[in-house]
N, C-alpha and C positions, 0 to 999 in steps of 0.2 A: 672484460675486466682488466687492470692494471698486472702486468705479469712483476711488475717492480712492488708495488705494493705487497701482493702475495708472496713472493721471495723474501719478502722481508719478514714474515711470519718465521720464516725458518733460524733468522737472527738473532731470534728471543732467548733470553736467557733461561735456563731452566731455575727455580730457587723454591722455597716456602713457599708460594702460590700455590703451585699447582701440585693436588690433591694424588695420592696414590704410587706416583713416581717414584724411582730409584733414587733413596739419598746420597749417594755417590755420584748421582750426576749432577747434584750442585752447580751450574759456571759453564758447564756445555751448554751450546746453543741447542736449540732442535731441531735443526737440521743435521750437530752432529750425532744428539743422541738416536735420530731415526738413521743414521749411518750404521750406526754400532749393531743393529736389530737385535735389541736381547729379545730373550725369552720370557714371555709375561709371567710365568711360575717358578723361572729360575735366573732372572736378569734383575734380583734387587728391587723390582715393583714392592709395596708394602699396601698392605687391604686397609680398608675397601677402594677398591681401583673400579671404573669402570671402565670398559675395552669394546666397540665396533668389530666387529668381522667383515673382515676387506673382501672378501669371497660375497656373504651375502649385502651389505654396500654395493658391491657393485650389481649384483642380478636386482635390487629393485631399482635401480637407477635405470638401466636397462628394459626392465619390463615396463617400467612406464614411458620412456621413449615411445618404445613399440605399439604400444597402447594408444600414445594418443594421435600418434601418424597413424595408426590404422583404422581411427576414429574420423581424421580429420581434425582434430583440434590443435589449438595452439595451447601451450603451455607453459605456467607463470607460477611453480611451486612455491606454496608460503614457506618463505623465508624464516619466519617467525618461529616454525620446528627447530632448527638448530641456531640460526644465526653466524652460521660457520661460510667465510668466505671461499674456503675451500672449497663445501658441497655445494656454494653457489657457483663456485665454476663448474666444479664434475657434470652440475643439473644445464648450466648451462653449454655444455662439454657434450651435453648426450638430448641438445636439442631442444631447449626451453626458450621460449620465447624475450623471458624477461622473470622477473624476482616481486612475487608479492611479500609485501609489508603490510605492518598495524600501525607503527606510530611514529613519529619524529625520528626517533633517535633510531629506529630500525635503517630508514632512509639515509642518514647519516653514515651510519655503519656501510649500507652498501656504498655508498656514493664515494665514500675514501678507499673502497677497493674497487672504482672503477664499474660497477654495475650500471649499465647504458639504460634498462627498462626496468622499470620499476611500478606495479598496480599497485594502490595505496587502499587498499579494502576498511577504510575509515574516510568519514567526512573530519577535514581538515580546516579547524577553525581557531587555531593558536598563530596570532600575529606574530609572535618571532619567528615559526617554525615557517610561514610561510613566506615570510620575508627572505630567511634564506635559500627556501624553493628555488622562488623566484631567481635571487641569483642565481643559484646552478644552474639553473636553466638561460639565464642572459650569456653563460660564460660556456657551456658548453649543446652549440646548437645539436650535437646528437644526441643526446638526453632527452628519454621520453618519459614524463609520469603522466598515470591516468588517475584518475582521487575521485570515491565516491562523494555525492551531494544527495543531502533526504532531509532538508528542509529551507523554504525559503530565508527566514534567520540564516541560516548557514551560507548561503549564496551571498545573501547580505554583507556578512560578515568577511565570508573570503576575497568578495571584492575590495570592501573596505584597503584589508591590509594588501592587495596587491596594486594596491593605487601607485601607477608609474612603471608597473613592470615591463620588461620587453618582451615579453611572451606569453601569453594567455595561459591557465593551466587547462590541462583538457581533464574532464568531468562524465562520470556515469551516472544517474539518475540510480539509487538504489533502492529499488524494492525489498521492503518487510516480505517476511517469511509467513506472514499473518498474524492476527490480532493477538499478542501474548509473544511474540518472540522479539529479539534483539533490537535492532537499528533498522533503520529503513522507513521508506515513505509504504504508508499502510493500504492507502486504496491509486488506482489510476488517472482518478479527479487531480488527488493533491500532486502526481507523479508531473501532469502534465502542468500545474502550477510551478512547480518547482522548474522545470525546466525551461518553462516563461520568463523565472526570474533570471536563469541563464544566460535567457538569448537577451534580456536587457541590460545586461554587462558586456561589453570587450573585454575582461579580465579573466574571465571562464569561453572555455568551448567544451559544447555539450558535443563526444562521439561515441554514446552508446548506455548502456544501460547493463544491471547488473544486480548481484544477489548473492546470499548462503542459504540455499535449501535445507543447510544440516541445523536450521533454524526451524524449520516447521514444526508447529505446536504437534505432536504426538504422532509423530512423521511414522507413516505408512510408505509403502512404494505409489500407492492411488496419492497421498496425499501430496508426497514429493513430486509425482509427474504434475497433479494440478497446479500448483506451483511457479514450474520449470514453462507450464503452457504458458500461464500468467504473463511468466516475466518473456516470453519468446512475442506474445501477442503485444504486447507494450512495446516490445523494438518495433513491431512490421507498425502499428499506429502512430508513433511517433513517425518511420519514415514516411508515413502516407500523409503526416498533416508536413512533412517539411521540414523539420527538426534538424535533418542531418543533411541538408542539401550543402554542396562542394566538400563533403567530405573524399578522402580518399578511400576510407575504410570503415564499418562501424564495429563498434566493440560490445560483444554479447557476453555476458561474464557470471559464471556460477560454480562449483566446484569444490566440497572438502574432503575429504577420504573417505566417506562414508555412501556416498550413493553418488558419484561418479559415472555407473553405469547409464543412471536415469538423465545426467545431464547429457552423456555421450548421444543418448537414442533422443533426447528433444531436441538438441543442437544440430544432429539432423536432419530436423524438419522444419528448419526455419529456412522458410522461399525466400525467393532474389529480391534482392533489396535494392535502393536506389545508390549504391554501393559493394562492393566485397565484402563480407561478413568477417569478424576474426572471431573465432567461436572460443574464448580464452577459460581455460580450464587452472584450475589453483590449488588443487590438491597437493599436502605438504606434510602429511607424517609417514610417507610412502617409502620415505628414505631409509629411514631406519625400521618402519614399521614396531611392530612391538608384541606380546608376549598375552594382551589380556584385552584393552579395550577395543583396537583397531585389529588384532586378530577375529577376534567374535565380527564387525561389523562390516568388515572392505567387503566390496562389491563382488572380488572374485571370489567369495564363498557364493554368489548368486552366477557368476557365469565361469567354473571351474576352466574352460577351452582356454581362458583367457589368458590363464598363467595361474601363478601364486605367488604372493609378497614373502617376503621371507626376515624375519625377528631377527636385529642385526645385534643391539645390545644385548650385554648380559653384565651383571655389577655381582664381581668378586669379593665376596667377605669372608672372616675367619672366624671360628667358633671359638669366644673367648670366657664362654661359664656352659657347665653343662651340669642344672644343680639337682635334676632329676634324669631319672628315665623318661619323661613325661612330658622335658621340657631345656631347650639349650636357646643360647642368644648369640650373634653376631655383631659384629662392630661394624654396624652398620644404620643409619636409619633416615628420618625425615629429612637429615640433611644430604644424604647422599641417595635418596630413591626415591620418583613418583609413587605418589601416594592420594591424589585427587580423585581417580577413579577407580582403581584398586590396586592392592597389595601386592608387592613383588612376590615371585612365583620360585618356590625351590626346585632348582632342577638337577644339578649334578653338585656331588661330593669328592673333591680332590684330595688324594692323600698318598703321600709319596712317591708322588709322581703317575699316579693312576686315579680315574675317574669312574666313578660308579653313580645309576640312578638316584635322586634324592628320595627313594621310594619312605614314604609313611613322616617326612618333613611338610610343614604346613608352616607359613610363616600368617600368623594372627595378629600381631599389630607391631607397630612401630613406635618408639619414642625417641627423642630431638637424637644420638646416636649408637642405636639398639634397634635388631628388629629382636623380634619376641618368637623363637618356632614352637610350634609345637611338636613332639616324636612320639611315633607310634611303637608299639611292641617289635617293628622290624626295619627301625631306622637305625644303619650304620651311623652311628658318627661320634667324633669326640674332640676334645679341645685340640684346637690347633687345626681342625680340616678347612680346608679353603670348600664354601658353600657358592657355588654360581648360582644368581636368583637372576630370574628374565623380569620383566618391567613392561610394566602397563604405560602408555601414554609417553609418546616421545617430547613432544612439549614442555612439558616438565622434570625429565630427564635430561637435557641437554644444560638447561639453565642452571645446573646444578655443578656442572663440571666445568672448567677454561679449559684444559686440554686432556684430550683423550686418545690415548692410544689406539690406534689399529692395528688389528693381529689377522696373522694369515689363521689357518686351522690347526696347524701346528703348531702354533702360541709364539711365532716371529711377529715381532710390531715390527710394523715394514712403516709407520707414518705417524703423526697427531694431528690433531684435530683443535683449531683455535676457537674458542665460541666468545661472544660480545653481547652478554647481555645489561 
């Protein structure tokens, strides 16, 4: 990545943008207000802030290194969780192969902070978008993007608009998760169709094949490994009919946060091929992991040796009506907390400087900025407590923030966090 690019994140002004901040730091840059390290409870922050824990940041960034050198896989975290150039360095800092993206403008984002590898887990069929692929790639020969293709329309089309370019874009064949899920080519007839119409383009080079198992209609672990066979058996037949001949490398590709384990143990088992395998793994809410939907589903609740992810977020709000015993609200809501898969989770009560359980708080819905709790007969709390609620789905929690603080455990922000969505 660009280390002048990234330096320049810290020349930003602080102002009215950015959400939770100390108003006193108006006109300082942020690299001076990460200088100053205040204290997130006593440094002028104003609720609802949301703040990373630089402690648990770093152990999953960490355990997943570990993880997928101990698996053998290469690793290419979706980018698309945070969008933050930073974490794309740290991930690529701790051993990542390259930065998956979803769409144009995610590639854009990397590619002005210098990101070299970039997996495009979309087939890409917008003529301007790839018109300027194209140049990136005329302009800087170490620039590698690989771009799903899953239909021949699409093949069609991407050749169309790269008529003239000086470098072919290199392409995965992407297999459906099965009949009823996302994107993808549905059976191996059409897979090997599709790749036909590759190899009748110079515009495209086909180096490998690819997937999201977290797409399987009513995914079981049986249904996920069948799958994971599916798309393993589709590489070894395409190299046996010739597909990938003078390649250097081919590229096998599956991975979201959710059954990871299953892709580790089929990748494998995939035999020698008429090249080096790169077994590319893409798992992307690992970073900051989360409180409710990827706590319940990561993999290492199924193999605990492995490690554990560790809930990095937590989104600070303040009780600003409390108009029963039965019932108080925070200044907080849709706009400031994932809310797709479930409700943020109350966990600690701040007050005067001390924290206590959110024991008998329930937060029961949201509106555009209000969450809604509910108190039980032995909920502490009253107007003015600072309420830390944990978050489901990082996804949707990052897109919600441009900069976010990171705090040690003793509530020092030692950094922020730029995002670009």
């Amino acid at each position: 990545m660009s280390p002048e690019a990234l330096a320049r994140l810290a020349e930003e002004r602080i102002d009215h943008r950015f959400k939770g901040l100390p108003p006193d730091a108006d006109g300082l840059t942020v690299g001076e207000l990460a200088a100053q390290r205040r204290d997130l409870f006593t440094g002028g922050f104003s609720t609802p802030v949301l703040a990373l824990s630089a402690e648990r940041l770093e152990h999953n960034l960490r355990l997943m290194e570990t993880y997928a050198a101990r698996h053998g896989l290469a690793f290419a975290p979706h980018g698309k969780t945070s969008m933050a150039p930073q974490l794309f360095q740290r991930q690529l800092d701790h051993g990542a192969w390259g930065i998956t993206l979803a769409v144009p403008h995610q590639v854009r984002v990397a590619r002005a902070f210098g990101v070299r590898r970039v997996f495009l887990a979309n087939e890409l069929v917008d003529a301007a978008a790839l018109r300027w692929l194209s140049a990136e790639l005329a302009a800087d020969p170490d620039f590698r993007l690989v771009c799903y293709v899953d239909s021949v329309r699409g093949v069609e089309l991407m050749a169309a608009a790269l008529r003239g370019a000086a470098r072919p874009v290199d392409v995965v064949v992407e297999l459906a998760a099965g009949e009823g899920a996302r994107t993808g080519v549905r059976t191996e007839a059409e897979c090997a169709a599709v790749a036909d119409a590759v190899a009748a383009t110079d515009r495209l080079r086909l180096v490998g094949v690819a997937g999201y198992e977290g797409e399987v209609p009513r995914a079981t672990p049986e249904r996920v490994r069948d799958w994971l066979g599916r798309l393993v058996s589709l590489a070894v037949e395409f190299d046996k009919a010739g597909r990938f001949a003078g390649l250097d490398e081919i590229v096998v590709s599956a991975g979201g946060s959710a059954w990871f384990d299953a892709v580790a143990d089929a990748f494998a088992g995939i035999p020698g091929l008429s090249a080096p395998v790169l077994k590319l793994l893409r798992s992307g809410a690992y970073v900051s992991h989360d409180d409710g939907h990827y706590r319940k589903l990561t993999p290492f609740n199924r193999v605990p040796g492995e490690g554990a992810l560790e809930p990095a977020f937590r989104l600070w709000t303040q009780v600003v009506s409390r108009p029963s015993a039965e019932q108080a609200f925070v200044n907080a809501g849709k706009r400031d907390a994932a809310y797709d898969l479930d409700l943020p989770f109350a966990q600690v009560v701040r007050r005067d400087g001390t924290e206590h359980p959110a024991a008998g708080i329930e937060v029961t819905a949201l509106s555009d900025q209000h969450a809604w709790l509910r108190t039980g007969p032995d909920a502490d709390l009253e107007v003015g407590d600072w309420v830390g609620l944990g978050l489901s789905h990082p996804c949707t929690s990052f897109d919600k923030w441009q900069l976010i603080p990171v705090a040690e455990a003793d509530g020092t922000v030692v950094d922020y966090v730029r995002t670009f969505f």
